[in-house]
C-alpha positions as protocol buffer text, in pm:
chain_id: "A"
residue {
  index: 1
  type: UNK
  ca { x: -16282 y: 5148 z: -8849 }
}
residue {
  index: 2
  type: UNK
  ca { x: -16162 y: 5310 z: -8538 }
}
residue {
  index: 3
  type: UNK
  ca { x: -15968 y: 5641 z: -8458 }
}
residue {
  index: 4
  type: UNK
  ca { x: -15654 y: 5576 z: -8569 }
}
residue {
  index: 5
  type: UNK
  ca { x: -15687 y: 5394 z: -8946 }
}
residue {
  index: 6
  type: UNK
  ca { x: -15876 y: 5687 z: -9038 }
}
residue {
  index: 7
  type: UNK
  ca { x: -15759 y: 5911 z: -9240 }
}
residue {
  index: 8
  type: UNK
  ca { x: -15705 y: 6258 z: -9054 }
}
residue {
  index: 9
  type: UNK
  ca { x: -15727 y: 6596 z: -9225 }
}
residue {
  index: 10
  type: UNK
  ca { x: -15370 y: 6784 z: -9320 }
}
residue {
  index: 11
  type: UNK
  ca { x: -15494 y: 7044 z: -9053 }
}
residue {
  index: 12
  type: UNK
  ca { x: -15173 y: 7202 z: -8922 }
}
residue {
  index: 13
  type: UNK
  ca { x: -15256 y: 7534 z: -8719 }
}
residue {
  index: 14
  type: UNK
  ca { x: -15048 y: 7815 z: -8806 }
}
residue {
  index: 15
  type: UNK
  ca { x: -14863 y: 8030 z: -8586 }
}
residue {
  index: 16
  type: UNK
  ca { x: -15058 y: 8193 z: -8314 }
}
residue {
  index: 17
  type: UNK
  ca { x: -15360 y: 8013 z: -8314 }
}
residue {
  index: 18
  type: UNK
  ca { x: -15309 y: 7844 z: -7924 }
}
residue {
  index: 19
  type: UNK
  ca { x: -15387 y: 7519 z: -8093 }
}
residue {
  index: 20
  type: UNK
  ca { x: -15154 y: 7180 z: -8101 }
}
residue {
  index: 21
  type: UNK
  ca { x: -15116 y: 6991 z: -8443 }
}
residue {
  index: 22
  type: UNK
  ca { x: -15337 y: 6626 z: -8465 }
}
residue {
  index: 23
  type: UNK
  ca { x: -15130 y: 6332 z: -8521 }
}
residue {
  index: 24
  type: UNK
  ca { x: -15235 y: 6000 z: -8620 }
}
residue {
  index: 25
  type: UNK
  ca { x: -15088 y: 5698 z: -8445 }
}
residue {
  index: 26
  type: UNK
  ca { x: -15052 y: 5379 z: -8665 }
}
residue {
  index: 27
  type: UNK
  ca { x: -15035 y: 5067 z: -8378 }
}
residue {
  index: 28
  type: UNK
  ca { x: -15095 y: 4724 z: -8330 }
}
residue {
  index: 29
  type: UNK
  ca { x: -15433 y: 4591 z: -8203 }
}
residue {
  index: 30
  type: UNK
  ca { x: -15218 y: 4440 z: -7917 }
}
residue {
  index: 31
  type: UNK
  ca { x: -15036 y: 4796 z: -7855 }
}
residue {
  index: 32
  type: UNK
  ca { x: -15367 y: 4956 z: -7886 }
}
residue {
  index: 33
  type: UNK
  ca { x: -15538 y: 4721 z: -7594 }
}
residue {
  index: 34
  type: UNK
  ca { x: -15247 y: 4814 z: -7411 }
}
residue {
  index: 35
  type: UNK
  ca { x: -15244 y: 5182 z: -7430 }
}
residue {
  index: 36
  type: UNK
  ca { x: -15674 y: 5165 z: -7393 }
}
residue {
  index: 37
  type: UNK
  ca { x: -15591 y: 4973 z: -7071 }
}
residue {
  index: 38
  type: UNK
  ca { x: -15309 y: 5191 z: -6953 }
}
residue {
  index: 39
  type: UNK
  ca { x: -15609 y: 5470 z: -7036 }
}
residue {
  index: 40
  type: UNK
  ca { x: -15831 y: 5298 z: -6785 }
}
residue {
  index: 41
  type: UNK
  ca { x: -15613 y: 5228 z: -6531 }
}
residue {
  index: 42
  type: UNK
  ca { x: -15525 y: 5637 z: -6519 }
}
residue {
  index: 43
  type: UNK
  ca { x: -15894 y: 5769 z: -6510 }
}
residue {
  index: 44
  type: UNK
  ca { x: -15818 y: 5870 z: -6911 }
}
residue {
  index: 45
  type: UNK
  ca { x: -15870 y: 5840 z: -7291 }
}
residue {
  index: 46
  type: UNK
  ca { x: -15658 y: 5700 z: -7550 }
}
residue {
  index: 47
  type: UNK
  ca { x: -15570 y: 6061 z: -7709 }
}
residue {
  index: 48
  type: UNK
  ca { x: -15431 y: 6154 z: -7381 }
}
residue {
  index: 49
  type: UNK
  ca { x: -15268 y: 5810 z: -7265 }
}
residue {
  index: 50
  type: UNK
  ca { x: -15040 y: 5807 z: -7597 }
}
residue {
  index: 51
  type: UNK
  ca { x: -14972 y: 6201 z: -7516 }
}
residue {
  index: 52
  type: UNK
  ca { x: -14868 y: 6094 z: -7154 }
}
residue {
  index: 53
  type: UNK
  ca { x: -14671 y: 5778 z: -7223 }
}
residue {
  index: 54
  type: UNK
  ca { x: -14455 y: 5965 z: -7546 }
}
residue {
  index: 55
  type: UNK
  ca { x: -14381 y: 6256 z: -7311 }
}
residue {
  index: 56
  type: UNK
  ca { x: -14265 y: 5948 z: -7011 }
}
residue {
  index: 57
  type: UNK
  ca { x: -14097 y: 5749 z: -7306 }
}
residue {
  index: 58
  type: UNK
  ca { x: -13920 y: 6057 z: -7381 }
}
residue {
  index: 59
  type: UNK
  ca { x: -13834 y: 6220 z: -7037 }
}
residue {
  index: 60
  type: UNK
  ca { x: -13984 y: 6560 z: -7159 }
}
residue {
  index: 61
  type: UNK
  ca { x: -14215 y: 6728 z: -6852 }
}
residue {
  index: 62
  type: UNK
  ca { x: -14613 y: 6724 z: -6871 }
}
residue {
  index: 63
  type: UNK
  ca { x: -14756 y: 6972 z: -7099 }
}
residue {
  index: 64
  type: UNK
  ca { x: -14963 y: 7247 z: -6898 }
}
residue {
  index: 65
  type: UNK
  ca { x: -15316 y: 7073 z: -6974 }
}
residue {
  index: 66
  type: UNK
  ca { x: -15208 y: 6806 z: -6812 }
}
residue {
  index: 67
  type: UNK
  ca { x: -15110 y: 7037 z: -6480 }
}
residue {
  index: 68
  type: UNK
  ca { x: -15458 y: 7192 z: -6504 }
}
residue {
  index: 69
  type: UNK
  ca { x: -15645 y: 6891 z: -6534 }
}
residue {
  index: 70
  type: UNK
  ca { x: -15578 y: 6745 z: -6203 }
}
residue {
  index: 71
  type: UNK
  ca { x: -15860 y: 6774 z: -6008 }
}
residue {
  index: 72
  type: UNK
  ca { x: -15819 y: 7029 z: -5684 }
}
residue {
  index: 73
  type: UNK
  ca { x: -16170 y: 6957 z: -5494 }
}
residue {
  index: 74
  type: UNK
  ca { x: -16109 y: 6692 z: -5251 }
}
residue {
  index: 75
  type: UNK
  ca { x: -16440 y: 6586 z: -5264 }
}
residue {
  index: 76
  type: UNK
  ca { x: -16328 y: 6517 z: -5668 }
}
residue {
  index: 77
  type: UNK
  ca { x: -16043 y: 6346 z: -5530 }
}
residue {
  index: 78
  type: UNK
  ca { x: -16207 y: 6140 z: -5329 }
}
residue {
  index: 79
  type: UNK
  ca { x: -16457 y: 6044 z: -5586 }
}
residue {
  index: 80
  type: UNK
  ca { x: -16144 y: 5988 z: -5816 }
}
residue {
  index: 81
  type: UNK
  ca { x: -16010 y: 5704 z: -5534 }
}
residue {
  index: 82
  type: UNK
  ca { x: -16330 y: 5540 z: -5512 }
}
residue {
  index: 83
  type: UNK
  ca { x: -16362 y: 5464 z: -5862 }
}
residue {
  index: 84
  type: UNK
  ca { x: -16004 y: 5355 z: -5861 }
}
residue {
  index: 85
  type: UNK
  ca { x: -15996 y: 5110 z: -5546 }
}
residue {
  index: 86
  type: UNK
  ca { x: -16425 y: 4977 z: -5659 }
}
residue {
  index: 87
  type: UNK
  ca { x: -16236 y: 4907 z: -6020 }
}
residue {
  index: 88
  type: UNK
  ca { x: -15920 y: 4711 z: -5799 }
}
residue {
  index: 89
  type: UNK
  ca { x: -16162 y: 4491 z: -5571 }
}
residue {
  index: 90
  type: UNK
  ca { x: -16325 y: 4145 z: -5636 }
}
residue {
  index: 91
  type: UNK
  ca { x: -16613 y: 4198 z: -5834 }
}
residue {
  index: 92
  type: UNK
  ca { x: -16803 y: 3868 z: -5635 }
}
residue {
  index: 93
  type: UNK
  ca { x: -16814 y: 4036 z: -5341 }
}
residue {
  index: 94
  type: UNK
  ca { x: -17123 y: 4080 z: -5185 }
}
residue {
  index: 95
  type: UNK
  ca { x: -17199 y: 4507 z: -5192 }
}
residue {
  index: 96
  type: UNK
  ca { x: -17192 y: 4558 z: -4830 }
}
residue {
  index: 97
  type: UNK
  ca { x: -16807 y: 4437 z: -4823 }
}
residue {
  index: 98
  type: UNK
  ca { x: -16684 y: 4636 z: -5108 }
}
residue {
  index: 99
  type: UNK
  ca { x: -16862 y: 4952 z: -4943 }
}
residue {
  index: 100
  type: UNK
  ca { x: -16739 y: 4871 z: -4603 }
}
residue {
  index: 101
  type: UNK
  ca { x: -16330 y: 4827 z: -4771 }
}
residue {
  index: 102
  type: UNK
  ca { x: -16387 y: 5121 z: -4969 }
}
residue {
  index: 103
  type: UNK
  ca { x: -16465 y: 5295 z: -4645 }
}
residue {
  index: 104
  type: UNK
  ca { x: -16182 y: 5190 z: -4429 }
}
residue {
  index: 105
  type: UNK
  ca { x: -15935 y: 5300 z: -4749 }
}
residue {
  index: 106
  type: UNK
  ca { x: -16059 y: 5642 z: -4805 }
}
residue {
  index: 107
  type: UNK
  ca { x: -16160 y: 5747 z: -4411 }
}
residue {
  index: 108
  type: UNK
  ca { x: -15877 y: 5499 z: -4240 }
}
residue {
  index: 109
  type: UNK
  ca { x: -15996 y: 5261 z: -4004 }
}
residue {
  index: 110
  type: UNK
  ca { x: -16223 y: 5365 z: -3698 }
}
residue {
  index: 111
  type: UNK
  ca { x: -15930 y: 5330 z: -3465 }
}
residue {
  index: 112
  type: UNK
  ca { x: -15727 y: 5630 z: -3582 }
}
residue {
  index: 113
  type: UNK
  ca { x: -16015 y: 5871 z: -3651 }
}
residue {
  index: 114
  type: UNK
  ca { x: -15903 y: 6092 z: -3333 }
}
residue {
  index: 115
  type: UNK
  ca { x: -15525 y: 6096 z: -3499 }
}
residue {
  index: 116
  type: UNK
  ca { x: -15627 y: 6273 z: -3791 }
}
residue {
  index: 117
  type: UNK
  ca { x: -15529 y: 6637 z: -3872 }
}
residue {
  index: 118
  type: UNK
  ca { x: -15814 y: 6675 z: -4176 }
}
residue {
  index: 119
  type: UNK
  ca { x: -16137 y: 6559 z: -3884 }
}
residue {
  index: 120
  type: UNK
  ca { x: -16239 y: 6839 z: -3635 }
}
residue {
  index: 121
  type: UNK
  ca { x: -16145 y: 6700 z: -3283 }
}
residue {
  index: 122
  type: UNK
  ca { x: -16497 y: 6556 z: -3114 }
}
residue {
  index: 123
  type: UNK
  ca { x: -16632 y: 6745 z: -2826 }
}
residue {
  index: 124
  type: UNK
  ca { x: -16530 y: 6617 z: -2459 }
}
């Protein structure tokens, strides 16, 4: 039985507590595989993909967990476009090729390395 044929709890918070109401979501299996993949594709879960996609369905602006939970460490950023382009290539590629695209996507390709404003300038 999964997360949303369950029966959930009557558990309205009252006034005060800093808490947001549950809902349960009655959709297809289809609609679910679509909103799981949507999850995916984001770098999120199912909770917060229907959350995201209401608020885009109904033009209202992202809640403030969702402005809080972007990550601000570029090395998290970083990490966060890895995952994303390694998910995007061709699995049958042999490792050394998906690490060496990887690497021209997220550093830019050796050619422009003395263009960029985020590398300390080398030494003459």
């Amino acid at each position: 039985m999964n997360d949303f044929t369950r029966k959930m709890p009557c558990d309205t918070p009252g006034p005060g507590t800093g808490r947001d109401a549950i809902s349960a979501v009655k959709m297809s299996e289809r609609l679910t595989a679509e909103v799981d993949a949507w999850a995916e594709a984001h770098g999120t879960v199912r909770s917060t993909a229907i959350r995201q996609l209401v608020e885009l369905g109904l033009g209202s602006t992202p809640s403030a967990d969702d402005v809080n939970s972007a990550p601000h460490d570029p090395v998290a950023i970083e990490d966060s476009a890895i995952r994303q382009i390694d998910r995007l290539l061709d699995q049958s590629l042999p490792v050394a090729e998906r690490e060496r695209r990887i690497r021209r996507l997220t550093e830019g390709p050796p050619e422009f390395s003395d263009q960029r404003i985020d590398l300390p300038k080398p030494r003459k």
